[in-house]
C-alpha positions in Angstrom: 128.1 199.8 157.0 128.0 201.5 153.6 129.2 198.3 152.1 126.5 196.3 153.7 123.9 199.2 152.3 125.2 198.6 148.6 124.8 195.3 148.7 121.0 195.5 150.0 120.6 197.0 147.5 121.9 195.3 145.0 119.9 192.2 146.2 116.4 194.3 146.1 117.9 195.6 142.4 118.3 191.9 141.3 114.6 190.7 142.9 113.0 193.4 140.8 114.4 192.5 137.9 113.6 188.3 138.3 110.0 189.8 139.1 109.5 191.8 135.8 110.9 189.0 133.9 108.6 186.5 135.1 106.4 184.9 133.2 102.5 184.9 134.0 101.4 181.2 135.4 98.9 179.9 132.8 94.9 180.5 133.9 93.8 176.8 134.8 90.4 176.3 134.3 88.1 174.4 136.9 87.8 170.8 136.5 84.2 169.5 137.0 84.1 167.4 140.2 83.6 164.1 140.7 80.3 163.0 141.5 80.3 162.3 145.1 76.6 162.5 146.2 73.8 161.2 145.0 70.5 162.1 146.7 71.7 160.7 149.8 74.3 157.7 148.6 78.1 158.8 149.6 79.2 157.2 146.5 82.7 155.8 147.0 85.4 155.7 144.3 84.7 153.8 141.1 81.0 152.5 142.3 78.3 153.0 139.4 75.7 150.7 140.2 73.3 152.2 143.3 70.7 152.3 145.7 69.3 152.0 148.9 67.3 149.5 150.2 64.1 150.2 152.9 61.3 148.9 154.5 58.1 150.2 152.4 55.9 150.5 155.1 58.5 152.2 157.6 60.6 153.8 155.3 63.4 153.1 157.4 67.2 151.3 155.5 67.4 147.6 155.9 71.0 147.0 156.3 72.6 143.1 155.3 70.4 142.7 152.3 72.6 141.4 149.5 72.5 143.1 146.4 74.3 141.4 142.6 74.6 142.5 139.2 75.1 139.2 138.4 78.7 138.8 138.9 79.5 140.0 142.3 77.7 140.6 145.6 77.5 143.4 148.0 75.5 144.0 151.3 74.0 147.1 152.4 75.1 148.8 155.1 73.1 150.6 158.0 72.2 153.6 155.7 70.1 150.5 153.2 72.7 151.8 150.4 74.3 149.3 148.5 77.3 150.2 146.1 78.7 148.0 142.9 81.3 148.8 140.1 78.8 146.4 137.8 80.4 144.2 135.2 80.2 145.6 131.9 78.0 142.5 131.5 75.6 143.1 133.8 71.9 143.4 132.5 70.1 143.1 135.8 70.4 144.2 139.4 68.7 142.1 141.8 67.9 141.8 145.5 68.1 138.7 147.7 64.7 138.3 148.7 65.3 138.5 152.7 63.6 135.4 155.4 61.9 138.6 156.7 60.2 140.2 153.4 57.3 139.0 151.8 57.7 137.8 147.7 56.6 140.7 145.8 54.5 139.6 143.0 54.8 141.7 139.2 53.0 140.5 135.9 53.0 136.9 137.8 56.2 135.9 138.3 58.5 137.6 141.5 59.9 141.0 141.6 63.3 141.1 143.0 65.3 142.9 140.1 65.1 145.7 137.3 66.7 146.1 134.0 69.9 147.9 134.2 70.0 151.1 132.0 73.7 151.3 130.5 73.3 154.5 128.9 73.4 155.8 132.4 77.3 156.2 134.1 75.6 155.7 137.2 72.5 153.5 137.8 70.7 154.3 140.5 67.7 151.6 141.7 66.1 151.5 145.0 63.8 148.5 146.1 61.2 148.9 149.1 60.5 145.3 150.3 57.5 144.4 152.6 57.4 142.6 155.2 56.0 139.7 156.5 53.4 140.0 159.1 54.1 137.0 161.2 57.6 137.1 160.9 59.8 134.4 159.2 58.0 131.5 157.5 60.0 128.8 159.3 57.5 126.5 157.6 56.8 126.5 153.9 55.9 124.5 150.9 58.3 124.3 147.5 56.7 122.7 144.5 59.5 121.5 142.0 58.2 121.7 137.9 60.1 120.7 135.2 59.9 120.7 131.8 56.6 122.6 130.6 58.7 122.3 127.5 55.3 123.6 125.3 56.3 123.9 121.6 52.4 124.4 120.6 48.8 126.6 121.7 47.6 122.7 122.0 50.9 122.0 124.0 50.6 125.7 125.7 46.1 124.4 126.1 47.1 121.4 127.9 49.7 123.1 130.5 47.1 125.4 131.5 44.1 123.0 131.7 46.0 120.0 133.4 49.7 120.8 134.8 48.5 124.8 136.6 45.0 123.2 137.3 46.3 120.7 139.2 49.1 122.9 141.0 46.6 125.2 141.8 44.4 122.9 143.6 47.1 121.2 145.5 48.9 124.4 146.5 45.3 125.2 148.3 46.2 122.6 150.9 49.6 124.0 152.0 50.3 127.3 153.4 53.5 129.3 152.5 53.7 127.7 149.0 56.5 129.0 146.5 57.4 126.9 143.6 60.5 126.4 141.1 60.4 126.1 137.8 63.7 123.8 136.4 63.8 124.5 133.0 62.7 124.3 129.2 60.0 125.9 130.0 59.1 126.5 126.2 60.4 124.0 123.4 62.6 126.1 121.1 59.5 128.2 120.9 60.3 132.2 122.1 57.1 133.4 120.9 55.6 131.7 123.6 57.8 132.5 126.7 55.4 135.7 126.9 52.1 133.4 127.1 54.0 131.0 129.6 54.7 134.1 131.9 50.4 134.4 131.8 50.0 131.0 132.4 51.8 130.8 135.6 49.8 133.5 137.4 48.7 132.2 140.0 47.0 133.0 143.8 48.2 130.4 145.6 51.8 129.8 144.2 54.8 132.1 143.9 56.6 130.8 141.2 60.9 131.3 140.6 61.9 130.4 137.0 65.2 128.5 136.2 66.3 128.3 132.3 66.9 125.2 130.0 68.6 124.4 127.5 65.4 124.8 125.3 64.8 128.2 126.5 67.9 129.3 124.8 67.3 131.1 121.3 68.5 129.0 118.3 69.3 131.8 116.2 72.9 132.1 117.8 75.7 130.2 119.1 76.7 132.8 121.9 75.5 131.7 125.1 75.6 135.4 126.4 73.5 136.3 123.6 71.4 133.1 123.2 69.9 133.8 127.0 68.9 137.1 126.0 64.8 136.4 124.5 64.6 134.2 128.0 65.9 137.1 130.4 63.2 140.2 128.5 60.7 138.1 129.8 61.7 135.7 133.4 64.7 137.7 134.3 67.9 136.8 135.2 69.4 133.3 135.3 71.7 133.6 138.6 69.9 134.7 141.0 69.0 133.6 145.1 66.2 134.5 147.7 65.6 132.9 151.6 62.9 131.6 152.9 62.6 130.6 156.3 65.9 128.9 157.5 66.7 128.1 153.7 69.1 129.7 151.2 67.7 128.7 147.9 69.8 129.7 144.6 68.9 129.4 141.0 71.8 129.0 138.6 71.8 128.7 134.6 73.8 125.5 134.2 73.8 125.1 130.4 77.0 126.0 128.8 75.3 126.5 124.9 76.5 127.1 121.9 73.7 126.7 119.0 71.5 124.9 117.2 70.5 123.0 120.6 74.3 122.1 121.3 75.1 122.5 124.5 77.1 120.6 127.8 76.4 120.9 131.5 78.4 123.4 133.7 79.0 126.3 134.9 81.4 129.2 133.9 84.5 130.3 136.3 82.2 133.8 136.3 79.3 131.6 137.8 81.8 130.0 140.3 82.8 133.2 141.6 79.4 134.7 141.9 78.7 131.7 143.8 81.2 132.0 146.1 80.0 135.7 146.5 76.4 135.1 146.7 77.4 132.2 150.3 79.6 134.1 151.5 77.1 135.6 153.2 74.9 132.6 154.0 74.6 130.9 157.7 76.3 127.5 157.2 73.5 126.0 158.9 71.1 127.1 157.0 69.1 124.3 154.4 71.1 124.9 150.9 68.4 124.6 148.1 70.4 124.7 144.5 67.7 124.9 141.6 69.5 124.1 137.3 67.9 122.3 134.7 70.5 119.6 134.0 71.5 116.8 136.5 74.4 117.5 138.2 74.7 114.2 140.5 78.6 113.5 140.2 78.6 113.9 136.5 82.3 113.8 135.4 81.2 116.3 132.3 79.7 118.8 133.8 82.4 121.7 134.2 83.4 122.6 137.1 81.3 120.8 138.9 83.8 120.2 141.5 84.3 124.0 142.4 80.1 123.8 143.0 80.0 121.1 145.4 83.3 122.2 147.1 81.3 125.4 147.7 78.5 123.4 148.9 80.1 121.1 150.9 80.4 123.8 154.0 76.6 123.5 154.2 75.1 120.7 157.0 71.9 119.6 154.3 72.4 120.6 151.0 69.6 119.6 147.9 69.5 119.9 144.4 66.7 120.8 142.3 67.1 119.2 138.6 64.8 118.3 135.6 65.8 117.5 131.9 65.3 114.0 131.8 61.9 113.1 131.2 62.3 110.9 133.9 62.1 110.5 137.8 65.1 110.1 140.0 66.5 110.5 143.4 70.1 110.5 143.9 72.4 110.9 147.4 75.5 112.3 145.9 77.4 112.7 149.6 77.2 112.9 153.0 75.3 115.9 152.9 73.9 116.8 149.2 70.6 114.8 147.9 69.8 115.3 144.2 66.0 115.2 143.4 65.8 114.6 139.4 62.3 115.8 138.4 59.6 113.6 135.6 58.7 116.3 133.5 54.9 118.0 133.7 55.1 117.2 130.2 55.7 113.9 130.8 57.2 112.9 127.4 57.0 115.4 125.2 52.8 115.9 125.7 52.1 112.7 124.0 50.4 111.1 126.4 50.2 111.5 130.6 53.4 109.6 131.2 57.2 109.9 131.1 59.8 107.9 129.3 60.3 105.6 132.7 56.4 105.3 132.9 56.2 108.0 136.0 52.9 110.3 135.5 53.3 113.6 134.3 53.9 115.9 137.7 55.8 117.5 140.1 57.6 117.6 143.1 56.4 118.9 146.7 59.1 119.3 149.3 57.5 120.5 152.9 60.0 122.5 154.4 60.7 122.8 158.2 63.2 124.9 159.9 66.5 123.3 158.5 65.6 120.5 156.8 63.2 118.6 154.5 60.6 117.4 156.7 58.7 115.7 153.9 58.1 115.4 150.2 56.6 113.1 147.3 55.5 113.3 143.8 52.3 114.6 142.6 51.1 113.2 139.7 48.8 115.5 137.2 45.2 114.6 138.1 45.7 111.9 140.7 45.5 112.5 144.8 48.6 112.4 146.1 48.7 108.9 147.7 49.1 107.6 144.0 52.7 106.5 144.1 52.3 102.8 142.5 51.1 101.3 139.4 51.1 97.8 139.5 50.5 95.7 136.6 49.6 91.8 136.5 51.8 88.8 135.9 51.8 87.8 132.1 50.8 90.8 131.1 52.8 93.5 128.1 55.7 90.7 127.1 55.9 89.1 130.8 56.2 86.0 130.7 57.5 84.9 134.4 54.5 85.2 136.0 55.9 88.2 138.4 53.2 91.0 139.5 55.4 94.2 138.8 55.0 97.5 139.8 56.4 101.0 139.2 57.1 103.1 142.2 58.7 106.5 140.8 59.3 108.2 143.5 61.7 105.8 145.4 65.0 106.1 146.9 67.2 103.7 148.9 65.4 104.1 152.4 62.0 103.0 150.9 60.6 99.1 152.0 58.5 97.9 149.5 56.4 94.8 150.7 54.1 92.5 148.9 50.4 91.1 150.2 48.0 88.4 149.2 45.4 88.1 150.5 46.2 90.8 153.2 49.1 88.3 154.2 52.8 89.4 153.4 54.4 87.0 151.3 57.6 88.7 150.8 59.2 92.2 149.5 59.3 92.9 146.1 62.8 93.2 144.2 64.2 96.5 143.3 66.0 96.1 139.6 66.3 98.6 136.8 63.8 97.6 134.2 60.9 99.0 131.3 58.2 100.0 132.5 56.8 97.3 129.9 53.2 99.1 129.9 55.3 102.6 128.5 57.2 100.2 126.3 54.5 99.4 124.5 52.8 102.8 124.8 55.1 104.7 122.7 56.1 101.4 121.1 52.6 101.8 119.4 53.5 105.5 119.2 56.1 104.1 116.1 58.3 105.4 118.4 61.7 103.4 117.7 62.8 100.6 119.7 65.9 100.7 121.7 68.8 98.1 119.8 69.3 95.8 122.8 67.2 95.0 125.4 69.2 96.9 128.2 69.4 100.0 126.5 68.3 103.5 127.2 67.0 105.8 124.9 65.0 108.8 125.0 62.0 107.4 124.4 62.6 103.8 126.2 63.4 104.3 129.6 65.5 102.1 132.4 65.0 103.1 135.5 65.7 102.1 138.7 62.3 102.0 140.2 60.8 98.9 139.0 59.9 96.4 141.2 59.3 92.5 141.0 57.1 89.6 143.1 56.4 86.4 142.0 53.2 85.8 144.3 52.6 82.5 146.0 48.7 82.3 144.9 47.9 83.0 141.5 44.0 83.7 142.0 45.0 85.8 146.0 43.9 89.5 145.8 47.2 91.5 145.7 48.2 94.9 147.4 52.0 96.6 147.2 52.5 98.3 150.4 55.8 101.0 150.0 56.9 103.3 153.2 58.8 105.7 152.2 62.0 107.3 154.5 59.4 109.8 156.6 57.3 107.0 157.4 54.9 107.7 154.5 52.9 104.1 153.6 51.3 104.3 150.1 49.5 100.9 148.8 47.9 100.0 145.7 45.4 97.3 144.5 44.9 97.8 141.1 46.4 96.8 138.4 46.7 98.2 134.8 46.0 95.7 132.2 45.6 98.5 129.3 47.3 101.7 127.6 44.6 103.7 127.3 45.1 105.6 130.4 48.1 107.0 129.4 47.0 108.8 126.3 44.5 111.4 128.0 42.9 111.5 131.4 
């Protein structure tokens, strides 16, 4: 018992003396906590791009609106909060305008997106969207415009006076009318991308910019950078919105770099977004796909592949293009149609025409549901039923006695017969061919002359719209009666026998 005492002891001894010789554990100061709320958003870990998303007149969160910086996608859950960890990058956020929310307007040109502060670690943005009062515009309008391309006041002057004029008065006979425009909307000009943003205000048009390759700023050969002048003033260059059953996205697909060198494609960042921005798209939905540059099946434009891969899941599928200065329509697949726009500029404002000889215009594309229910081109100052010029036999260089006419709007499905009299003699010949009257336009222009007579050049045009008849009677009265693939007839009776139309209307 005693021993069993001692050693107790002993024990209690030893504990005492580890506890005095203990040092003191170091004073840790509190670590400031992570931000986890933020006035209502949970954030979760790493997320520094914010917001929620509600109805403005409700108040209440609409959940499944997609939300990008640009470089990846998100949707918003049932609380309206969205959450991104934005790309370094990343100079906008932006919305996908929802099939149920109205187009808000700022300044004249959408408002889907806000300037992304960087000084902030965490960028908060909400958006309230509106609604639509009738629900979802199953039925809508989408003008096409290419090429403003105004280097000049005179060129800006003539935009405004004859290209917006005419818009405006045609949108007044649709309903639901939202417009895109593909491209070079200035001509190497950035001083006047701030007037071209005025002169597209508009009351009956909502219009979507897409950049071109003229948009870009010459003074650097960084196509991040070179974007930059465009993007202060029309926003961001990757960007989507729905309108009634249609998905339509806008992509930058010129790869610059400088002093107007530049290809046709689309970064592997782009591809991804892409991929992103569908993955949240109803298959069956109409895919609308708005660039400046052709894409067609063009074996140089980068990754072109990856794109139509993408869109290939989709059941009708069109692209939007301009660039050319000429008018084209293209089936690329089963299930993707390319519709290459004539420039409102027509070729480079010299005159009311194109390089091929199509008018200065635009598209219109009536929209039903899923599908294109209808479209043609509207030429600048003409009613839309003028789809033909026809020009006389042995007239500008012809010396085969064939009646000729240009129909610039035509694709594959179109039957284009030939009267006289109000008797059909025949159908005219499809064949890629001058325009002979434009040849000799901007022939007198001292534009020069292409080396060999079946060459393209940017001023001397081949396209594929020409059509030839030799008629039976030389002294009949003619007509050229064209039915396009919706059933569409369009005749014409005159013919053109000068140039002088094409230098001013």
């Amino acid at each position: 018992m005693m021993n069993t005492l001692k050693f107790s002891l002993l024990i209690l001894f030893c504990c005492g003396l580890t506890a005095c010789s203990k040092k003191k554990d170091p004073v840790v100061e509190p670590t400031k906590p992570l931000q986890t709320n933020l006035e209502g958003i949970d954030l979760k870990l790493g997320m520094n791009l914010v917001g929620i998303i509600t109805d403005a007149k409700t108040k209440q969160p609409l959940k499944g609106v997609a939300v990008s910086d640009g470089y990846s996608v998100v949707q918003t859950d049932e609380k309206g909060v969205y959450q991104l960890s934005r790309s370094a990058n990343a100079r906008f956020v932006h919305y996908v305008i929802p099939a149920i929310a109205k187009v808000q307007m700022k300044d004249g040109l959408p408002d889907f997106y806000a300037k992304i502060d960087k000084q902030q670690a965490i960028f908060r943005q909400d958006f309230a969207l509106e609604m639509l009062e009738n629900g979802i515009e199953k039925d809508f309008t989408l003008y096409a415009i290419a090429d403003p391309q105004v280097r000049t006041n005179t060129d800006l002057g003539r935009f405004q006076k004859e290209s917006m004029a005419d818009i405006n008065n045609s949108a007044k006979t649709h309903s639901n009318v939202y417009g895109l425009m593909l491209g070079d909307i200035i001509y190497d000009a950035p001083s006047l991308l701030q007037p071209m943003k005025t002169s597209v205000k508009s009351d009956h048009i909502k219009l979507f910019p897409v950049i071109g390759n003229h948009d870009h700023l010459q003074t650097t050969n960084n196509d991040f950078d070179a974007i930059m002048g465009y993007e202060d003033v029309f926003g961001p260059v990757n960007y989507s919105f729905d309108r009634g059953n249609a998905h339509i996205v806008v992509m930058d697909d010129v790869l610059y770099t400088g002093q107007q060198n530049y290809t046709a494609g689309f970064t592997e960042q782009q591809i991804k977004w892409l991929r992103d921005d569908l993955k949240f798209v109803d298959k069956e939905k109409l895919l609308i796909l708005a660039v400046h540059i052709p894409l067609r099946n063009g074996s140089s434009v980068a990754r072109l592949k990856d794109a139509q891969a993408l869109m290939s899941e989709f059941k009708e599928v069109h692209v939007m293009s301009g660039h050319t200065h000429y008018n084209e329509n293209v089936l690329v697949s089963a299930n993707t149609y390319e519709h290459v726009h004539a420039a409102a500029c027509g070729a480079w404002w010299t005159g009311t025409i194109n390089a091929d000889g199509t008018p200065n215009g635009y598209g219109v594309y009536q929209i039903s549901d899923k599908t294109i229910s209808n479209w043609y081109y509207k030429s600048t100052n003409f009613d839309k039923n003028y789809q033909i010029r026809m020009y006389p036999a042995f007239s500008f260089g012809d010396l085969s006695g064939y009646v000729t006419a240009n129909i610039w709007n035509v694709d594959d499905t179109w039957k284009v017969e030939f009267f006289e009299n109000d008797v059909k003699t025949g159908d005219m010949s499809r064949m890629e061919d001058y325009d002979k009257a434009a040849y000799q336009f901007f022939k007198g222009l001292g534009k020069t002359e292409p080396a060999t007579p079946n060459t393209s050049t940017t001023w001397f045009r081949r396209p594929d719209h020409i059509f030839h008849y030799r008629p039976q009677n030389a002294s009949a009265k003619y007509m050229v009666k064209a039915t396009d693939r919706f059933g569409n007839v369009y005749q014409q009776t005159q013919m053109i026998s000068g140039l002088s139309a094409f230098l001013n209307y």
